[in-house]
N, C-alpha and C positions, 0 to 999 in steps of 0.2 A: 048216685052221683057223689053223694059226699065218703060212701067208701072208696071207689075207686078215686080217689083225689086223698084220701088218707094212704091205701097203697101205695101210688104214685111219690108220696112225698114221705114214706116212711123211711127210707133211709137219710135223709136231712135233719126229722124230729122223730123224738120217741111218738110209738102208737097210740099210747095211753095219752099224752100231752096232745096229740092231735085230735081225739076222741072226744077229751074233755073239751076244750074249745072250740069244736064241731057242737056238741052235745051228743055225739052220736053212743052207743053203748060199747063197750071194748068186746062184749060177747058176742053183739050183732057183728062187729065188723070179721070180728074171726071165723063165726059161723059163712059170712058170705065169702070172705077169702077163700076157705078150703071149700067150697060149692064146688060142684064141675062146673064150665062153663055150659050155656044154652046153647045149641043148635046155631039159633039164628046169629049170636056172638060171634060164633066161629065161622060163618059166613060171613057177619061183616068184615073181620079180620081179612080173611081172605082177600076178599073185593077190595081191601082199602090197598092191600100188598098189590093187586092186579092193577089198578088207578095209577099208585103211584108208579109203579114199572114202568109203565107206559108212559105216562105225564115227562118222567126223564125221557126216556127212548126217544121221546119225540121234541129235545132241548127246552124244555118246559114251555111247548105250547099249546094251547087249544087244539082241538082235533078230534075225529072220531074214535071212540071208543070200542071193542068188540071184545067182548066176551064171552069164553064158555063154561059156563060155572057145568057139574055133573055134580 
């Protein structure tokens, strides 16, 4: 959590200044950056893009959901 929140905000502050005030380490968070993403990441991804399409599609109301992940 606290790398992806130093990504997220690393174009507003330097990496380093965010690290240090994290405490996190600048090698950790590079090692995890250039990681590939997990499996299951890239599933969530997906599913959150399919939620939201729909959420819109249907003027943002409740409603059934279907999905076909493959």
């Amino acid at each position: 959590m606290t790398f992806a929140f130093i990504a997220k905000h690393g174009d507003i502050w330097t990496v380093n200044g965010l690290c240090e005030v994290m405490e996190a380490s600048r090698s950790g968070f590079h090692a995890w950056f250039h990681r590939p993403a997990r499996a299951r990441a890239i599933l969530g991804t997906k599913l959150i893009t399919v939620i939201d399409r729909s959420f819109k599609a249907s003027d943002r109301t409740y409603g059934m959901l279907t999905l076909s992940v493959v």
